[in-house]
N, C-alpha and C positions, 0 to 999 in steps of 0.2 A: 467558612465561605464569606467573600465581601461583596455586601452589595454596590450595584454597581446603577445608579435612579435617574443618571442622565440621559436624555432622547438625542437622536440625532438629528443633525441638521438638513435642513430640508432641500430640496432642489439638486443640481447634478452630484452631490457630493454620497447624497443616496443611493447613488450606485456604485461608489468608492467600498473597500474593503470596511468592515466595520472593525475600530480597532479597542474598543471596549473593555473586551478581556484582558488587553495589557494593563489594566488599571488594577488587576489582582496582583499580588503581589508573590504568591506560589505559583501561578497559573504563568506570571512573567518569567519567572527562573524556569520551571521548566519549558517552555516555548522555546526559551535562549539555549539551553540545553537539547532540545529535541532539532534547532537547527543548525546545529554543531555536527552533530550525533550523527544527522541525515545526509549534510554536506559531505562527511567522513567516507559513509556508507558507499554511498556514489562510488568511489573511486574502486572499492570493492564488486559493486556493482559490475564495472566493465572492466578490472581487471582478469576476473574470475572467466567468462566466457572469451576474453581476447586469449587467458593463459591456455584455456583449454583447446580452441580454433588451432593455436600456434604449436602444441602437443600432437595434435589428430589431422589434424588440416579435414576435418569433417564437422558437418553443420550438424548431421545425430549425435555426438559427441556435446555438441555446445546443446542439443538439448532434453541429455539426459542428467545434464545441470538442474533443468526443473525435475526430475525424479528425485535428484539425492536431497534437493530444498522441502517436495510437498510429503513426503512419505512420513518425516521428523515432522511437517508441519502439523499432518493429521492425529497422529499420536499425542504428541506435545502441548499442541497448541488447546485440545480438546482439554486434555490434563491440566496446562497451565490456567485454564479458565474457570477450570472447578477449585483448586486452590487458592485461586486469589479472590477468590468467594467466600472462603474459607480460614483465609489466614489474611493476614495484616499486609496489606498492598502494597507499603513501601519496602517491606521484608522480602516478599516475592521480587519485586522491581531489583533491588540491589544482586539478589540471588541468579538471578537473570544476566546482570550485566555482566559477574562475576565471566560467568561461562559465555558470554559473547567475546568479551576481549582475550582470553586462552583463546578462542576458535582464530580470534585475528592474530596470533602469535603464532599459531600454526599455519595459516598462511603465508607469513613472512618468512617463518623460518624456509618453507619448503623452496618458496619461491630465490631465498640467496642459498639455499643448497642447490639449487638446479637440479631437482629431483626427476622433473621429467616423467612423470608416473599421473596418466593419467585417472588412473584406479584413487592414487592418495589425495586426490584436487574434489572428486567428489564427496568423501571420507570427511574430509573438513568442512565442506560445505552443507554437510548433514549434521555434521556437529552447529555450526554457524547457525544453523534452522533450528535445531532445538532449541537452544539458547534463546532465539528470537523470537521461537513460542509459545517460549515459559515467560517471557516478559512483556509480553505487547500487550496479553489483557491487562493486565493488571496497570498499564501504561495508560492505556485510552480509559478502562473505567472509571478512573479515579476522576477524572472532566468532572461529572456533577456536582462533585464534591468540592471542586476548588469556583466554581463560577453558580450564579443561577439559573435556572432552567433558562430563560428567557435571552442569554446569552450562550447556552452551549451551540445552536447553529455556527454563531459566531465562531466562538472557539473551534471549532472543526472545522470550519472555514479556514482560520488564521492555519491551525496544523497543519491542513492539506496544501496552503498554498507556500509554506515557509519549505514545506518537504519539496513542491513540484520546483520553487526557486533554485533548492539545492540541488536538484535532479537536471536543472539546467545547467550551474554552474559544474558539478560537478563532472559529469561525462564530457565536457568540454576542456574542461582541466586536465582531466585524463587522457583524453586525444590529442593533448598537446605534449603533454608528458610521454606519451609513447610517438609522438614524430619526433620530435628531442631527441631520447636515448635508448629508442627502440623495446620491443620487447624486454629483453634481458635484464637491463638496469631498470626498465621503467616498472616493475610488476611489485620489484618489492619496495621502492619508492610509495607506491599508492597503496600497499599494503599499511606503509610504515602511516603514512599520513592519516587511514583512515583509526587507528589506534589512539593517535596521538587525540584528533578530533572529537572522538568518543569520552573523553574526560569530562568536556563540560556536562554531558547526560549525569553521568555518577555524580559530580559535585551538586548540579539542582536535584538528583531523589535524593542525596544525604540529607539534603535543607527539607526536605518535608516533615510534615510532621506527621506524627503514628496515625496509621487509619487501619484502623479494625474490623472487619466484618459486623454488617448491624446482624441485629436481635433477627432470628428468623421471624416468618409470619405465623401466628397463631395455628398448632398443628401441624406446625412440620418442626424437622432435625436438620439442622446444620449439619450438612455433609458434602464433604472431600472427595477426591480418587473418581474411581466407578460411579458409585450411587451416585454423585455429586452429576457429573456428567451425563447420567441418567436423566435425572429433571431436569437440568437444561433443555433436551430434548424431546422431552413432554412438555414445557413449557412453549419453546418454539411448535411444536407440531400443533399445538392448540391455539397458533398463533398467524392464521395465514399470512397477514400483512407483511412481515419481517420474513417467514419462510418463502415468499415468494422475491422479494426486495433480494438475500440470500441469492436464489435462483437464476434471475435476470443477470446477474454480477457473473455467475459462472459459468454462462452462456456467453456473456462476452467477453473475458478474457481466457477463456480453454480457448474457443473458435478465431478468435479476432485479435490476440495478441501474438505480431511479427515478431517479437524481441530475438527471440534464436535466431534468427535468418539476418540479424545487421550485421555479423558480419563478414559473413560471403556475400551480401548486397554490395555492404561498402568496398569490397573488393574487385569483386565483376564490374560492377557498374560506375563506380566512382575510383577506382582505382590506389583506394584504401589510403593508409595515413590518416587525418585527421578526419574524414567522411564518417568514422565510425563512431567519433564522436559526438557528430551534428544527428546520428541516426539516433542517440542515446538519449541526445536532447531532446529530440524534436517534442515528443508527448507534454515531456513536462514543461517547453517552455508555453507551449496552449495551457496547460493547467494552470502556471504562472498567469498568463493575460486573465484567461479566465477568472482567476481567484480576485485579483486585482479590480477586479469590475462585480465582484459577487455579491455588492447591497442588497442585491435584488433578492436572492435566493432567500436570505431571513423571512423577506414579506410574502414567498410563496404559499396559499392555502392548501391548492391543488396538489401538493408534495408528489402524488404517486403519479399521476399522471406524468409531472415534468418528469420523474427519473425513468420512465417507458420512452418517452421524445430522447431524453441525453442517451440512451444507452442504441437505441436505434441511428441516431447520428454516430456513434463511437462506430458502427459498423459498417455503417457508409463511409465515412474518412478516412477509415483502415483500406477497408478496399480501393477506394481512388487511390492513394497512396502508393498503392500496390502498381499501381500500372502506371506511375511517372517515371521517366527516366534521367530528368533531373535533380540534381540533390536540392537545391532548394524549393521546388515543388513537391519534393517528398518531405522536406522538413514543411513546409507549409502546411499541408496535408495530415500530415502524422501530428503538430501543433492544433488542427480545428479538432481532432478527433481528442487530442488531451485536453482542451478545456468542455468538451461532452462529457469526460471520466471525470473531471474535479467535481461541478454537477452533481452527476449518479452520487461519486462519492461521501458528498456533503449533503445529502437529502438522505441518505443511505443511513450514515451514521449518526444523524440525528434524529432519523427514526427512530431507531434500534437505542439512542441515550435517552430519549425522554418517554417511549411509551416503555422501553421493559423497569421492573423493580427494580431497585438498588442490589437485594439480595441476590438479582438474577443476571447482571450488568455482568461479570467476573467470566460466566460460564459462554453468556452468548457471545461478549465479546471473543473467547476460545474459538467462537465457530465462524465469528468472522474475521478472526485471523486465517482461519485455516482457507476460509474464500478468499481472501481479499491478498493474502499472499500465496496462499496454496492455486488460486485460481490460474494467475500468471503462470506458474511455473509448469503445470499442466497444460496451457496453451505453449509455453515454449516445448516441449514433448510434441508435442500435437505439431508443429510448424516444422520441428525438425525432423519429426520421420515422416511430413509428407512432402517438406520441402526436397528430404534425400529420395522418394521414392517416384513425384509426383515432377520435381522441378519448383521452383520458389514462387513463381505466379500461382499456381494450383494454390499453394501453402500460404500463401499473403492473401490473394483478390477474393477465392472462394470463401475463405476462413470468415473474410469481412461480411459479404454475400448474407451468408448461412446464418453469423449472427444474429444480424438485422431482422432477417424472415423468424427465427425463432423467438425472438425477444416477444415479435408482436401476437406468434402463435399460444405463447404462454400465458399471456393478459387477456387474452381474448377465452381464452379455455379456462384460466383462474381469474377473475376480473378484479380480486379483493385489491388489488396493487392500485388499479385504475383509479379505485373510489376513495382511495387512502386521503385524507384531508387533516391539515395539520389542523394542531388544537389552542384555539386563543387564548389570553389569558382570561378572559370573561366566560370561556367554554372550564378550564381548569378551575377558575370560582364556583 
């Protein structure tokens, strides 16, 4: 780890991104790699549900997309977190990517076979989920290890906001690639490109260097699989602050993420072509501004408090969103609500890196992969059998609603989240 002893400079610049962690020199390769990686994804991102839309011409269809992603996530991802606790994290990492890029080869292949099989589109996308959650702990835990505590805010900051950039550029890319060359040509174009992207990830984990699982603590076994997994969840459950932090997260994205419905939205209402692109964007280009102005968040005490206000505003902005009937008030809208989620999500997982152990980093990381991508995918479920049974306003404005009301009914019943106060460095002395 490199220390990193300079302060930053004082006045409006304080609320600029803090760019500190690029002054590590593993922590810089992979960043560069993770937003290659993320860019790539994107295109997969919205090709996958535009391929299935254009398959089914139904919105249940696009979101039983989140069943074939959280089923593999919950399995996988619980698994992948007890192993990378267990074994040497750059070993895990490579092993991971292995099996991501086969998943995006079967994408491409099916998509220049014009296979047309809606059954084989979620098949691979189950595959694409394991893969994704056999490597994501072992991705994010590794953070403390390359920066020092004092900068991982940072670093998760810089992640979240290099990923919400990509998340902007990237579905905008792709909604321009499918009004170009339509459907057809365009699906495995953006398969192809996201494969290609995913190289710089692999080239920075080869540049790591070995990291091995530490020394258990005094009176216990290092342990894998089952057991492994076990304690994870003994240790979370004896943990209210992160089990309810957990919580809050998948209250608003089962309830409150529209992602299944953009694109019969963009369709009905905007008249489709590149509309479904700006809906893809909208979240992350908020997460972008947000991230971009997140000085602030480093100096926050109060942590648990601000992620109950972000995650409550994510439910308000969804809902308004819900009920514009212009696209760029719905991109407006859907943007105030993704810099809420960047927020949650960087107070989230800086919780979760600096209060749990190193030994214990691998596993919970597992379980918030399984929230943090299992979450979404189950709000796309959620959106697309009430949007097919209910109509899309029901599926969009309530969803938002519900959230909101729940989030606060949780903190008020569990209050540990409330009182959660980040820890100084003179509190850590």
């Amino acid at each position: 780890m490199t220390a990193v002893k300079e302060t930053r400079p004082r006045g409006a610049r304080r609320w600029a991104i803090d760019l500190r962690p690029l002054r590590v020199p593993a922590y810089r390769r992979m960043w560069f790699g993770n937003t290659l990686a993320m860019f790539g994804f994107q295109f997969t991102a919205v090709a996958v549900p535009v391929e299935m839309y254009a398959l089914t011409e139904d919105s249940l269809w696009v979101g039983l997309l989140g069943v074939a992603g959280f089923v593999p996530l919950l399995v996988f991802g619980l698994w992948g977190g007890a192993v990378a606790d267990a074994r040497d994290r750059r070993r895990v990492l490579l092993a991971g990517s292995a099996l991501l890029w086969a998943s995006m080869a079967g994408l491409l292949l099916h998509a220049l076979l014009r296979g047309g099989s809606p059954v084989v589109l979620l098949a691979l996308v189950a595959v694409h989920s394991i893969a994704f959650a056999i490597s994501s702990p072992a991705r994010t835990a590794i953070l403390p290890r390359l920066l020092p505590p004092e900068l991982v805010p940072a670093g998760s900051t810089l992640n979240y906001t290099t990923f919400t950039a990509a998340s902007v550029v990237g579905p905008l890319a792709a909604g321009l690639i499918f009004a170009a060359f339509g459907t057809g040509p365009g699906l495995p174009i953006a398969y192809a490109l996201d494969a290609l992207l995913f190289t710089g990830l692999v080239v920075a984990t080869v540049r790591l260097p070995a990291m091995p699982p530490e020394p258990p603590a005094e009176g216990e076994a290092r342990r894998g699989g089952l057991a492994g997994i076990v304690d994870g969840f003994r240790y979370l459950a004896a943990t209210p602050v992160l089990l309810s932090s957990f919580a809050i997260d998948l209250i608003a994205m089962i309830l409150a993420m529209p992602r299944a419905l953009f694109p019969e939205i963009a369709e009905s209402r905007f008249g489709g072509g590149a509309a479904v692109g700006w809906l893809y964007s909208a979240i992350a280009i908020g997460a972008m501004i947000g991230g971009l102005t997140s000085g602030w968040i480093g100096r926050l005490r109060r942590q648990g408090l601000a992620l109950v206000v972000a995650v409550v505003g994510w439910g308000l902005a969804i809902a308004a969103a819900g009920l514009a009937h212009q696209l760029w008030l719905m991109v407006a809208l859907l943007a105030v609500a993704g810099a809420a989620d960047l927020v949650s999500a960087v107070l989230r997982q800086s919780m979760l890196l600096i209060h749990a152990p190193d030994r214990m980093r691998g596993r919970l990381q597992g379980v918030n992969t399984v929230v943090v991508a299992g979450g979404p995918r189950l709000g796309d479920l959620r959106a697309g059998a009430v949007g097919a049974g209910f109509g899309t306003g029901v599926a969009w404005v309530g969803g938002g609603l519900l959230s909101a009301v729940l989030a606060v009914a949780l903190v008020v019943a569990f209050p540990a989240l409330l009182r959660y106060r980040a820890a100084t460095t003179a509190d850590r002395d």
